[in-house]
C-alpha positions in Angstrom: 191.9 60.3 -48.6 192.4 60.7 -45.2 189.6 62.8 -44.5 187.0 61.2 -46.7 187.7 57.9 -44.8 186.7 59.8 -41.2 183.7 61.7 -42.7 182.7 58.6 -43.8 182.5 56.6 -40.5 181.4 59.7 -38.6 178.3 59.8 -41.1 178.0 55.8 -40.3 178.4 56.5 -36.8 175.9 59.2 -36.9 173.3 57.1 -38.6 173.9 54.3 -36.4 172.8 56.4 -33.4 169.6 57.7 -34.8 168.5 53.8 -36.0 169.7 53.5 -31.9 167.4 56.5 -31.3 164.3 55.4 -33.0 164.1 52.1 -31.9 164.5 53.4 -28.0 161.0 55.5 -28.3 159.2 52.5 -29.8 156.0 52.6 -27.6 156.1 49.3 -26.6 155.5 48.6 -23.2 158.8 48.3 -20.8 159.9 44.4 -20.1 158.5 42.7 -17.1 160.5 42.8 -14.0 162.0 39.3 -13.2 161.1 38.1 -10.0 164.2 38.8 -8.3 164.5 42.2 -9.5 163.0 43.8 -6.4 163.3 47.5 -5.6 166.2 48.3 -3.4 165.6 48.3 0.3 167.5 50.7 2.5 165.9 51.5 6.0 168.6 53.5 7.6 170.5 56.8 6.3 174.0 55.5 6.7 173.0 52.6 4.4 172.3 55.3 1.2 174.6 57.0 -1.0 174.3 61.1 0.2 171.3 62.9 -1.5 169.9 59.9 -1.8 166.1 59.7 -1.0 164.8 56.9 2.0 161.7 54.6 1.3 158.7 55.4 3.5 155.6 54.1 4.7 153.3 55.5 1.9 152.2 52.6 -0.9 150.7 53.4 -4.2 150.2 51.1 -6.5 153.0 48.6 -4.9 155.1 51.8 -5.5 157.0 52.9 -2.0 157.0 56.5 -2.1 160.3 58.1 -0.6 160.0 59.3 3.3 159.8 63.3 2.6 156.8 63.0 0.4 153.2 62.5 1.3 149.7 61.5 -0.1 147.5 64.4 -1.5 145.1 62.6 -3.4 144.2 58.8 -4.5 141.8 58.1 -6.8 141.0 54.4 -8.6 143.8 55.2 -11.3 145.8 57.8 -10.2 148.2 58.9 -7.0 149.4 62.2 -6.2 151.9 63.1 -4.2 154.1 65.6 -3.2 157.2 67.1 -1.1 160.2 69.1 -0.4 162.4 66.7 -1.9 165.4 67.9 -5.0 164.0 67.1 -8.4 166.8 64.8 -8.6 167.0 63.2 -6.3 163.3 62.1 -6.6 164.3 61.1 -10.6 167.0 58.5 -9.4 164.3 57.5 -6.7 161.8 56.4 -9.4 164.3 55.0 -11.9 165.8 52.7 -9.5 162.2 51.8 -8.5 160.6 50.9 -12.2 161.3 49.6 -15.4 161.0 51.7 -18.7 162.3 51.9 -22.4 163.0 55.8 -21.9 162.5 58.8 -19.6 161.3 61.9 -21.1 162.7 65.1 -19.3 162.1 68.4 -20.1 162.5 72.2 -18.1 159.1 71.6 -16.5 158.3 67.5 -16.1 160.4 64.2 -16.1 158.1 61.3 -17.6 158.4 57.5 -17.1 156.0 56.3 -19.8 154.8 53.0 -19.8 156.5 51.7 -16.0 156.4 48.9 -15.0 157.0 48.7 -10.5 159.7 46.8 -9.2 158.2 43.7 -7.6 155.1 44.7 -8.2 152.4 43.8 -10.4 154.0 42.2 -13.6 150.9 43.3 -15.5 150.0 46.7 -14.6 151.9 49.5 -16.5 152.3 53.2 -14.6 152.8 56.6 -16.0 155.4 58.3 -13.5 155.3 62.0 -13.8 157.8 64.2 -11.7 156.6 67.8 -11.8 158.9 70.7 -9.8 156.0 73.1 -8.0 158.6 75.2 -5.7 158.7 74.8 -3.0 157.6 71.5 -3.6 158.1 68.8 -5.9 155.2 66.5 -7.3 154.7 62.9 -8.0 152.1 62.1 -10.1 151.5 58.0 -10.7 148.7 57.3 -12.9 147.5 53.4 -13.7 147.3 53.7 -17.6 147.1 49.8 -18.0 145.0 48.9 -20.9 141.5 47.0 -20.0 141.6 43.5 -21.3 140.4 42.6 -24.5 137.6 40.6 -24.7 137.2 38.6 -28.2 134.2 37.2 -29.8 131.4 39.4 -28.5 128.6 40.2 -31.0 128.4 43.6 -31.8 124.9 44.0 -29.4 126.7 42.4 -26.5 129.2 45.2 -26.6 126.3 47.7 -27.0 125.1 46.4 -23.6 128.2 46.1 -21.9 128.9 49.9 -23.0 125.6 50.8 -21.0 123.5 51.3 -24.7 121.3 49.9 -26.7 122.3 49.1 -30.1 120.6 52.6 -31.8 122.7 54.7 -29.0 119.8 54.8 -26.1 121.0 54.3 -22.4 120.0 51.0 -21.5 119.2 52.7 -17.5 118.2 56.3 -17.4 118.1 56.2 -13.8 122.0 55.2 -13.9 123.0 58.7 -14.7 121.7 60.2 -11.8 
């Protein structure tokens, strides 16, 4: 009887964690960062635990990238950065640094979907991706917020604002080139 009991609560257990399981990858995005739930801020190496990556002087987003890393390229929605830092190490950087439902690591990439930056722009939500490239490592921050949604246009207006006419015709030839 016994045995019937604890099978029973380890299947109730089990089932308990995969209703935990599911609702965690919910693509919602993350919760807004209070106010006061700033990034933490430590300028000198004897105030960090060991390992433990410094903030520099490189900004992305409002994102402080860590002191060993440097800009490749910036574009209008996207960051890219790299350096010889441990995989690791970089991972706690970033997830002391954002706010996320989930982090999704694999063999060849660590993903912080949906990100929001500490003390940064409550409204804006980040796609973090950590990629090792030995020697290197990269850090790849694109801005995947939605655009807003604009309500009550008639279905021409949005033709126009697409760059169209209504039957599919550019609007401006002389914009493509």
């Amino acid at each position: 009887m016994g045995s019937h009991r604890r099978l029973r609560g380890a299947l109730l257990l089990s089932v308990a964690w995969g209703v935990a399981l599911v609702a965690c990858r919910s693509e919602e995005p993350p919760p807004a960062p209070h106010a006061d739930d700033a990034p933490p801020r430590a300028t000198s190496p004897d105030r960090v635990a060991p390992g433990a990556l410094l903030e520099g002087e490189v900004v992305a987003f409002g994102f402080r990238a860590p002191q060993d890393m440097r800009l490749v390229a910036r574009f209008h929605d996207a960051a890219h950065l790299e350096g010889r830092v441990k995989l690791a190490d970089l991972e706690d950087y970033v997830r002391a640094r954002v706010v996320t439902r989930h982090v999704e690591v694999t063999p060849h990439r660590s993903v912080f979907p949906n990100a929001r930056i500490r003390g940064g722009d409550a409204q804006r939500i980040y796609r973090f991706e950590i990629v090792p490239k030995p020697p290197t490592v990269q850090l790849i921050i694109r801005d995947i917020t939605p655009p807003p949604r604009t309500e009550g246009l008639s279905e021409e207006e949005r033709w126009r604002r697409a760059g169209l006419t209504p039957d599919g015709k550019l609007l401006d030839p002389n914009e493509l080139e």
